[in-house]
N, C-alpha and C positions, 0 to 999 in steps of 0.2 A: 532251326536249321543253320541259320547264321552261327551261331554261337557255338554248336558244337565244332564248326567247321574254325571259329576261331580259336578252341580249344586245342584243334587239334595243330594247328598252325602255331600256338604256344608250345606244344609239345614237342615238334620236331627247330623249334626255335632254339631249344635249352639242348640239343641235339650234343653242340659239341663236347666230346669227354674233356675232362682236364688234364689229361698230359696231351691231348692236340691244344688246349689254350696256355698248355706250360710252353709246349714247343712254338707257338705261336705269340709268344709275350717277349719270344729272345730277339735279339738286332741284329739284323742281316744289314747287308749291302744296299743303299741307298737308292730307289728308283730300280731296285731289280725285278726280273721275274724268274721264281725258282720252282723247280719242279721236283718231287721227293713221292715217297712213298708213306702211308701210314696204316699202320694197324690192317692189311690189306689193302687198303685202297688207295687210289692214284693221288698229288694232292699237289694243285699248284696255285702259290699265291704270289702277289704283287707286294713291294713294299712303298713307303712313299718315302720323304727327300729325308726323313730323319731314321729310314732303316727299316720302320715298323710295319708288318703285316698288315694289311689295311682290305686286302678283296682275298677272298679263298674259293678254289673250285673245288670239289673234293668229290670223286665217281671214280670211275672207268677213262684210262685214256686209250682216245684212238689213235691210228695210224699217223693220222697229222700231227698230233702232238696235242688236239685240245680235249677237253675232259667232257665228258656225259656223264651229268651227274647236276650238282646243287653248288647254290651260289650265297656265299655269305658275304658279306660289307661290315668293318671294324669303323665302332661311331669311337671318338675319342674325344675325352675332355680333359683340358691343361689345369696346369694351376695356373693361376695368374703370373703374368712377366715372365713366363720359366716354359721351358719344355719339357719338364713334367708332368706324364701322366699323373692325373686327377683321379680318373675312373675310366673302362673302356667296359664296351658290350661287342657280341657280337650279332649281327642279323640276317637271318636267310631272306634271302631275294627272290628267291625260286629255283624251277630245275632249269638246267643246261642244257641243250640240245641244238643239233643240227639237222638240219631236211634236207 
């Protein structure tokens, strides 16, 4: 039971298509939070102090302005001395929701 339920958590991990990680590999504004649309769906991420995409909600937004839906986290690794991506992934965190 474990296992298929980690399977399937694998599965929806590799979720995101690649032009949402093409659009998400470009450099925004520094410490922003921007909100867009994609492929249908609502889509708002954070960036951090070097521009880059770094948290994504991506569902349904509501009236407030926040999203229901799913939560992914951008891991990043530098080269050394350089700010240089090395290699990134991304990771679901779970779903979104409000009560």
């Amino acid at each position: 039971m474990y296992v298929k339920a980690l399977l399937i958590r694998e599965a929806v991990f590799m979720a995101l298509q690649a032009k949402l990680e093409t659009k998400l590999s470009k450099t925004y504004p520094p410490k922003a939070t921007i909100d867009d649309t994609y492929s249908g769906k609502d889509i708002t991420f954070v960036t951090n102090e070097h521009g880059e995409p770094i948290t994504l909600f991506i569902g349904k937004r509501q009236q407030d302005g926040a999203i229901l839906g799913e939560r992914y986290v951008r891991r990043i690794v530098r080269k050394p001395d350089s700010n240089d991506i090395l290699k990134s992934h991304w990771e679901l965190k779970g779903k979104v929701s409000r009560k």
